[in-house]
PyMOL Python script that loads the backbone (N, CA, C, O; Angstrom):
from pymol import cmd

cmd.read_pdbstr("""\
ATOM      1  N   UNK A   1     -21.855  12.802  -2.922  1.00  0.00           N
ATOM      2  CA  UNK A   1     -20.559  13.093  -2.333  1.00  0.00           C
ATOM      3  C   UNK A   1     -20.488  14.587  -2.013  1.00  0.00           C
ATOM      4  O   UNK A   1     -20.620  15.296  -3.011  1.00  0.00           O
ATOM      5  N   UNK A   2     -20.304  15.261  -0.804  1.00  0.00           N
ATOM      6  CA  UNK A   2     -20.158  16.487  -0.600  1.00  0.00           C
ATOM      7  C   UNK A   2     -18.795  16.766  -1.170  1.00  0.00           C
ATOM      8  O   UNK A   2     -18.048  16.043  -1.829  1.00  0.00           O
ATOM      9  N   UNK A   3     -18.639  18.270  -0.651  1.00  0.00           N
ATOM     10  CA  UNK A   3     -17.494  18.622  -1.186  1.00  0.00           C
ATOM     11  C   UNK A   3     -16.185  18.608  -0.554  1.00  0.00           C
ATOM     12  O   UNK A   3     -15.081  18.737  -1.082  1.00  0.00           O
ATOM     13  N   UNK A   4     -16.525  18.412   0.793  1.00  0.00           N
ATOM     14  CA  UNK A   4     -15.481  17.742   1.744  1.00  0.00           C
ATOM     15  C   UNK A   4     -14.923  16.776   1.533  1.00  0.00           C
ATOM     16  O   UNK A   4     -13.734  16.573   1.782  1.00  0.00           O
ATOM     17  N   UNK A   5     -15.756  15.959   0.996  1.00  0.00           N
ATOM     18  CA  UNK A   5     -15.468  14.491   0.996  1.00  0.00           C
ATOM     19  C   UNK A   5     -14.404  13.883  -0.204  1.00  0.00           C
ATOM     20  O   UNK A   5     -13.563  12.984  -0.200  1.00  0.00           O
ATOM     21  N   UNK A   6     -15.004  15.082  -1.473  1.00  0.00           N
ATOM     22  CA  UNK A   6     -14.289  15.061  -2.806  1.00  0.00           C
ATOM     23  C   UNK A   6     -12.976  15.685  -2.343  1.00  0.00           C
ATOM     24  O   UNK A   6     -11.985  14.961  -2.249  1.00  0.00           O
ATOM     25  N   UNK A   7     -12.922  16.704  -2.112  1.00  0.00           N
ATOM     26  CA  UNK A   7     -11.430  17.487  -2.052  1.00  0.00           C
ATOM     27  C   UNK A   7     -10.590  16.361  -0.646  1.00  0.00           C
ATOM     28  O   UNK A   7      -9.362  16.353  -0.567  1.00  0.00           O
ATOM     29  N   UNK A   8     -11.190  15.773   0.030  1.00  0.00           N
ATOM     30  CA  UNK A   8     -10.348  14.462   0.765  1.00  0.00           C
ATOM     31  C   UNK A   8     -10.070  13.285   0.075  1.00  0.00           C
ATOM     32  O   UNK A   8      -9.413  12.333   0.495  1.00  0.00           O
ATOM     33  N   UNK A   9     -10.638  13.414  -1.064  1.00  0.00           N
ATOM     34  CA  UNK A   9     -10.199  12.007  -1.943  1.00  0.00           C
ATOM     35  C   UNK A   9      -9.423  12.587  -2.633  1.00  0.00           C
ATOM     36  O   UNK A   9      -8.643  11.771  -3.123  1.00  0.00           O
ATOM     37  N   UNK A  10      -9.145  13.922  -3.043  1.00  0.00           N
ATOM     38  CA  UNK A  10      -8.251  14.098  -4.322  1.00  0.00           C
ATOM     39  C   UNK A  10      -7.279  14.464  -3.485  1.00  0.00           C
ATOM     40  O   UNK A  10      -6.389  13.631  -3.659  1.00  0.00           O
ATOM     41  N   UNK A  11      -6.937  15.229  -2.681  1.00  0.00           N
ATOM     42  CA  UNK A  11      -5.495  14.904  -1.288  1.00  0.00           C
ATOM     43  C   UNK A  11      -5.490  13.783  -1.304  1.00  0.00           C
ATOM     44  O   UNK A  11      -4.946  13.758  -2.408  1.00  0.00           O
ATOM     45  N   UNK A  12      -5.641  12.455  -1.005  1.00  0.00           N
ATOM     46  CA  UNK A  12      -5.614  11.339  -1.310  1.00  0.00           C
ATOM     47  C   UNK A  12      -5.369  11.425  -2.587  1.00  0.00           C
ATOM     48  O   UNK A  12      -4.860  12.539  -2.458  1.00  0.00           O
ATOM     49  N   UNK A  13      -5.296  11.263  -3.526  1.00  0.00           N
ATOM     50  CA  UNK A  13      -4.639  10.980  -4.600  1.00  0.00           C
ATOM     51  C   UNK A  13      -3.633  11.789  -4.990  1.00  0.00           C
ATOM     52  O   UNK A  13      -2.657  11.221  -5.482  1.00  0.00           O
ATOM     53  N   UNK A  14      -3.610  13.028  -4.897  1.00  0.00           N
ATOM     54  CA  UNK A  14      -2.703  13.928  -4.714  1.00  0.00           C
ATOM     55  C   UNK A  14      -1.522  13.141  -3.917  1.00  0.00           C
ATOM     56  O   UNK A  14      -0.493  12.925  -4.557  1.00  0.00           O
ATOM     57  N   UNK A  15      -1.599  12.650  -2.429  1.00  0.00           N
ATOM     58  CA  UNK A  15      -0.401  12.274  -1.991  1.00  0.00           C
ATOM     59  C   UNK A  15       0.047  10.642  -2.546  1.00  0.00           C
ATOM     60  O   UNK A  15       1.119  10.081  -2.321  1.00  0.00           O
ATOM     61  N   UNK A  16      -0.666  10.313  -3.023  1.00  0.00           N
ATOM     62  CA  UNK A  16      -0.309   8.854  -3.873  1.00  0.00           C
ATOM     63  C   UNK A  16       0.237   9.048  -4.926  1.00  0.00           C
ATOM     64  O   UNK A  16       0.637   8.037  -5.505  1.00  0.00           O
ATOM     65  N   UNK A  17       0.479  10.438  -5.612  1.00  0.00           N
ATOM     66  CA  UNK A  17       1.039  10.745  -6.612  1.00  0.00           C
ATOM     67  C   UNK A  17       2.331  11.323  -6.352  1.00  0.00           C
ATOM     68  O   UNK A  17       3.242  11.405  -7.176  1.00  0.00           O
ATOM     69  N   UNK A  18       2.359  11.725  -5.145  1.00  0.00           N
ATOM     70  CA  UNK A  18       3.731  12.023  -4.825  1.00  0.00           C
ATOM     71  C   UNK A  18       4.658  11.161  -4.468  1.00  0.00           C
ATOM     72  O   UNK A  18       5.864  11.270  -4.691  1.00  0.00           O
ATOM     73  N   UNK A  19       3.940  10.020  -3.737  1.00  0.00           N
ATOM     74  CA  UNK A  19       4.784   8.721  -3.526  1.00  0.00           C
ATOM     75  C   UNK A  19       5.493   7.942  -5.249  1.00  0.00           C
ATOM     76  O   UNK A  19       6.614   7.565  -5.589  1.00  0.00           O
ATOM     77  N   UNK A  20       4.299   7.994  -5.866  1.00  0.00           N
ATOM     78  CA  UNK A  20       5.179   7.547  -7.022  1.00  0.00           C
ATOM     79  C   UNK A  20       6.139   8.649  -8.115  1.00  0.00           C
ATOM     80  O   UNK A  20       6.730   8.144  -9.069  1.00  0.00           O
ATOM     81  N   UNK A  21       6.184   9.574  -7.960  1.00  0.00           N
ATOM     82  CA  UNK A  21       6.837  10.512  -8.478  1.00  0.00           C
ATOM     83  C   UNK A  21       8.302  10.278  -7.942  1.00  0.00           C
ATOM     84  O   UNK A  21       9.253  10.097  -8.702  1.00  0.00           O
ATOM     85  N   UNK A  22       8.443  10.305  -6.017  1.00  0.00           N
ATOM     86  CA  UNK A  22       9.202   9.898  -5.750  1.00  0.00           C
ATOM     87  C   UNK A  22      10.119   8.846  -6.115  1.00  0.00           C
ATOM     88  O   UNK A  22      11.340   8.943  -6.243  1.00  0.00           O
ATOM     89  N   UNK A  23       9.369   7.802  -6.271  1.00  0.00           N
ATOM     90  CA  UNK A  23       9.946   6.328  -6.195  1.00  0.00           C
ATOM     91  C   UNK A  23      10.557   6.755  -7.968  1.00  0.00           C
ATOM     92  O   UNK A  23      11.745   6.743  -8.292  1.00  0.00           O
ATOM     93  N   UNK A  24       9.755   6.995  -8.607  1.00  0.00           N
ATOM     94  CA  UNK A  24      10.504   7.162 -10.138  1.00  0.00           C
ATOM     95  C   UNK A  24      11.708   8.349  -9.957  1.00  0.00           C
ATOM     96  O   UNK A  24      12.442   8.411 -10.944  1.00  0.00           O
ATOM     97  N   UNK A  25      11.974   9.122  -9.069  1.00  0.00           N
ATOM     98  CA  UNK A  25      12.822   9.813  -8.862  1.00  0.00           C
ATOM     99  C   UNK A  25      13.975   9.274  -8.737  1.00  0.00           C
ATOM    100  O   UNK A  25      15.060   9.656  -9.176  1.00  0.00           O
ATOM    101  N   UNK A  26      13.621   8.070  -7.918  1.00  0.00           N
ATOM    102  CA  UNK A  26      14.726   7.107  -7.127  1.00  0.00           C
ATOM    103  C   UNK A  26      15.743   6.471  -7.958  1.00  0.00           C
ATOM    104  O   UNK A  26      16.940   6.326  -7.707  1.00  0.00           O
ATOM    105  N   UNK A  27      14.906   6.020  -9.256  1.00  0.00           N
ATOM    106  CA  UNK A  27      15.289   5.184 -10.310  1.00  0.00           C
ATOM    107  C   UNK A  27      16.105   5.438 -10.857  1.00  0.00           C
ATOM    108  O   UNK A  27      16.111   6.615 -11.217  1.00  0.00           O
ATOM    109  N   UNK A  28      17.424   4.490 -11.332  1.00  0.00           N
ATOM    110  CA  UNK A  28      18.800   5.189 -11.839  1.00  0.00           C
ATOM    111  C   UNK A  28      17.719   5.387 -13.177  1.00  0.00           C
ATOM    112  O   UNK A  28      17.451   6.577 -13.345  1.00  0.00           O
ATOM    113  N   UNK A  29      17.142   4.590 -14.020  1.00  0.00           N
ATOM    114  CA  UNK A  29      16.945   5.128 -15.250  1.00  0.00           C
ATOM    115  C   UNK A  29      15.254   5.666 -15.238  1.00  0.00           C
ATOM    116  O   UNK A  29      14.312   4.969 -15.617  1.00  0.00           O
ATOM    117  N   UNK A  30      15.150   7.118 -14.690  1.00  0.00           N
ATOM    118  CA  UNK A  30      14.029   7.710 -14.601  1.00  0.00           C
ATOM    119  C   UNK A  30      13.236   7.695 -16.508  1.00  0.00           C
ATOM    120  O   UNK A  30      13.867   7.586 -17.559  1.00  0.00           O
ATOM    121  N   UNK A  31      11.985   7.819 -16.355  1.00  0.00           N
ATOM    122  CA  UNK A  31      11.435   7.887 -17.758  1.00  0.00           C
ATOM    123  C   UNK A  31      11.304   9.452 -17.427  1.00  0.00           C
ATOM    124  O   UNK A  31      10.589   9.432 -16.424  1.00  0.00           O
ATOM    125  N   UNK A  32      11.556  10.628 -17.671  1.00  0.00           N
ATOM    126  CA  UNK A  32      11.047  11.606 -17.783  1.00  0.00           C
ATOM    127  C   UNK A  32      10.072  12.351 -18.424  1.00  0.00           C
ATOM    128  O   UNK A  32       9.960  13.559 -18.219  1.00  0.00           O
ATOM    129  N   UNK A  33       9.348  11.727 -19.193  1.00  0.00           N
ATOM    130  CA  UNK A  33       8.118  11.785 -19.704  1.00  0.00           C
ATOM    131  C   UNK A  33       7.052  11.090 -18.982  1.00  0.00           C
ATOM    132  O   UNK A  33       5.871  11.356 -19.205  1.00  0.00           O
ATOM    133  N   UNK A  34       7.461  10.099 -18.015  1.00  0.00           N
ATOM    134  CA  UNK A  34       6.376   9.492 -17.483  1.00  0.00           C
ATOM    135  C   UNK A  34       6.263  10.547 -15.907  1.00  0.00           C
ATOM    136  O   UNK A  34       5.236  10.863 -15.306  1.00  0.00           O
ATOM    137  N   UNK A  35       7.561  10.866 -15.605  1.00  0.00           N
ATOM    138  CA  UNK A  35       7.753  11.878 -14.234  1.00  0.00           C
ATOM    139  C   UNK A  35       6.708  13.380 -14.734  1.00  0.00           C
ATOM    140  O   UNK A  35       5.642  13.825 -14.309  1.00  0.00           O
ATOM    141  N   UNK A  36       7.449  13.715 -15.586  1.00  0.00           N
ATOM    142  CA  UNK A  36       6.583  15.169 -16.250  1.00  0.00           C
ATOM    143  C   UNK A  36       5.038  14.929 -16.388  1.00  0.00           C
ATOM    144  O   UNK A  36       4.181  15.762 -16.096  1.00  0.00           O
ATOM    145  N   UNK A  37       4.850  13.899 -16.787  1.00  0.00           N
ATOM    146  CA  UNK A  37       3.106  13.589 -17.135  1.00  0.00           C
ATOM    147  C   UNK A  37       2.301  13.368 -14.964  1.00  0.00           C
ATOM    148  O   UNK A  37       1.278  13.919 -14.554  1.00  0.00           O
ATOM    149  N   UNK A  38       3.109  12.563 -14.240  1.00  0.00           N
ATOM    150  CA  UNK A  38       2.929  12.242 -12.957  1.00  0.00           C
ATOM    151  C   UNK A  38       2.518  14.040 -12.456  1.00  0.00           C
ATOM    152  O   UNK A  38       1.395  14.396 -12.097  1.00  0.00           O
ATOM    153  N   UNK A  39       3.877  15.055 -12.569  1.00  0.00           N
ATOM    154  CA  UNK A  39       3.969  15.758 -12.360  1.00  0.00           C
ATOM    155  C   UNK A  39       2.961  16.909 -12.295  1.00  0.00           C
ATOM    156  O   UNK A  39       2.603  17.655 -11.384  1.00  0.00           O
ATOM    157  N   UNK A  40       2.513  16.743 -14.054  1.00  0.00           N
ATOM    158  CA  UNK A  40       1.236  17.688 -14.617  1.00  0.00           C
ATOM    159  C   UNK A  40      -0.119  17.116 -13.291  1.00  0.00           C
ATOM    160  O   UNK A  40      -0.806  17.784 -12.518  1.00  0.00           O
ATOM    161  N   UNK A  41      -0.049  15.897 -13.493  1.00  0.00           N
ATOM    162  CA  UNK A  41      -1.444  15.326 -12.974  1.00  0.00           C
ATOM    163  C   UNK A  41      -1.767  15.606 -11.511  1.00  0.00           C
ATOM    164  O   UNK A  41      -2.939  15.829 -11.208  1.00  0.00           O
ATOM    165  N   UNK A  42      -0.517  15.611 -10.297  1.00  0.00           N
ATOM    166  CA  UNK A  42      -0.032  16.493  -9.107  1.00  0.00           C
ATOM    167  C   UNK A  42      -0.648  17.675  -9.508  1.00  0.00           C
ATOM    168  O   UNK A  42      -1.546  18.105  -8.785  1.00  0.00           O
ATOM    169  N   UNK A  43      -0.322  18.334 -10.592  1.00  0.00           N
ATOM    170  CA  UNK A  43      -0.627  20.286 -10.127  1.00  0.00           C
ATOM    171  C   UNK A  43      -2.193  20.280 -10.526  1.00  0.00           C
ATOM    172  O   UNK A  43      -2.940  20.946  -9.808  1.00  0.00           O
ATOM    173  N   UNK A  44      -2.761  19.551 -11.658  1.00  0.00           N
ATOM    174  CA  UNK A  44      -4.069  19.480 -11.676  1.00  0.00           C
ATOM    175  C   UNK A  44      -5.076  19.350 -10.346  1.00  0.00           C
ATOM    176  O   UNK A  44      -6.028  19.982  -9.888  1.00  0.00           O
ATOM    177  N   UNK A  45      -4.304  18.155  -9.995  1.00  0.00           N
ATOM    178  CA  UNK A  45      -4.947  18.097  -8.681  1.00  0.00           C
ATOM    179  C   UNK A  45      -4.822  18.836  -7.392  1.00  0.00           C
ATOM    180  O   UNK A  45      -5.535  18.720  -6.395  1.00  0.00           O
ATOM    181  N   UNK A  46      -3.973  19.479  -7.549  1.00  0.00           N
ATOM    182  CA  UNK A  46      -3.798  20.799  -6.748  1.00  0.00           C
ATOM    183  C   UNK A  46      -4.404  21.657  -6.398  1.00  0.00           C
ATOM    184  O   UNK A  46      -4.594  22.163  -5.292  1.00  0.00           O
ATOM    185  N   UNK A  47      -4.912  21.961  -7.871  1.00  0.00           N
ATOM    186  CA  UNK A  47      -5.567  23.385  -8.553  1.00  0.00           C
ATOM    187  C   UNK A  47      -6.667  22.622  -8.151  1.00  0.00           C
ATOM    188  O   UNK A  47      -6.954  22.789  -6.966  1.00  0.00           O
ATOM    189  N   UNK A  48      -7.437  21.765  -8.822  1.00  0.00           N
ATOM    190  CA  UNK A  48      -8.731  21.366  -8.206  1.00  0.00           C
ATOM    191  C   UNK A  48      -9.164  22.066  -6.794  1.00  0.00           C
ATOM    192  O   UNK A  48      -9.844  23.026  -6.432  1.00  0.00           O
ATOM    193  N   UNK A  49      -8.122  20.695  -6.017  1.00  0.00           N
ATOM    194  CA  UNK A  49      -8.269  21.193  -4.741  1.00  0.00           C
ATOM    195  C   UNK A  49      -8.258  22.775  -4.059  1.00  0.00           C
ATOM    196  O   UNK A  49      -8.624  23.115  -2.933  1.00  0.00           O
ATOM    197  N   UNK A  50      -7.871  23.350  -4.830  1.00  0.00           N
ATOM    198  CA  UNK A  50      -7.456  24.840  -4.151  1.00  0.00           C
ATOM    199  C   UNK A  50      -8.588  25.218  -4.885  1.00  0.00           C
ATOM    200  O   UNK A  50      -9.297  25.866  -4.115  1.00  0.00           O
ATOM    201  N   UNK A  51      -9.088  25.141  -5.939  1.00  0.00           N
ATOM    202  CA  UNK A  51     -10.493  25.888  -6.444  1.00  0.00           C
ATOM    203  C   UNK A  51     -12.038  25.411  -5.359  1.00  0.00           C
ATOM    204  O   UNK A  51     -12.972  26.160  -5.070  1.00  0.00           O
ATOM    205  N   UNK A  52     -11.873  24.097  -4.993  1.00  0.00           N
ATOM    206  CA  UNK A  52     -12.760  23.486  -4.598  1.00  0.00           C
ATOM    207  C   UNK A  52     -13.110  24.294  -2.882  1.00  0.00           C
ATOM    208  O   UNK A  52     -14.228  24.610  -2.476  1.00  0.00           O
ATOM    209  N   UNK A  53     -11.523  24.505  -1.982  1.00  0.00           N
ATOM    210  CA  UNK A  53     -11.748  24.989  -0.939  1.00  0.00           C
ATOM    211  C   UNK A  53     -11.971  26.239  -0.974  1.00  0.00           C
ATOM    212  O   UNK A  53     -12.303  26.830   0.054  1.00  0.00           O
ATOM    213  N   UNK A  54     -11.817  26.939  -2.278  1.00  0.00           N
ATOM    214  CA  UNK A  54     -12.023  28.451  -1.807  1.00  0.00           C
ATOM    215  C   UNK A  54     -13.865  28.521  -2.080  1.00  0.00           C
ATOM    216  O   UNK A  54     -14.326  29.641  -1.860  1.00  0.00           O
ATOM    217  N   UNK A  55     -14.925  27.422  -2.537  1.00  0.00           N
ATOM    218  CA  UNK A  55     -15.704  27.277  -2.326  1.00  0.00           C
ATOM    219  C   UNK A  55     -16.520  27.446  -1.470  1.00  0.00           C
ATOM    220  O   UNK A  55     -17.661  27.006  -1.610  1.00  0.00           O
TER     221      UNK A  55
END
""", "prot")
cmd.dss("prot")
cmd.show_as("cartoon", "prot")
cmd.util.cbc("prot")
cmd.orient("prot")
């Protein structure tokens, strides 16, 4: 797997994580421990990505 290819799968997951962050946003009874944990796993993958392109 190059490294193009990786940092396009984790944007891909990155934005699949925002869709469900959303949708639990939506929810009259949000779990906020499950949003905060969604949340952490978004900036991880962030940071990945931003370490990976300055590659």
């Amino acid at each position: 797997m190059t490294i193009a290819s990786h940092v396009q799968e984790l944007r891909r997951k990155h934005e699949h994580l925002s869709t469900i962050v959303e949708k639990e946003q939506r929810k009259p009874a949000t779990d906020h421990l499950i949003l905060a944990d969604l949340k952490k796993q978004k900036l991880r993958l962030k940071e990945e990505i931003s370490r990976l392109s300055q590659a």
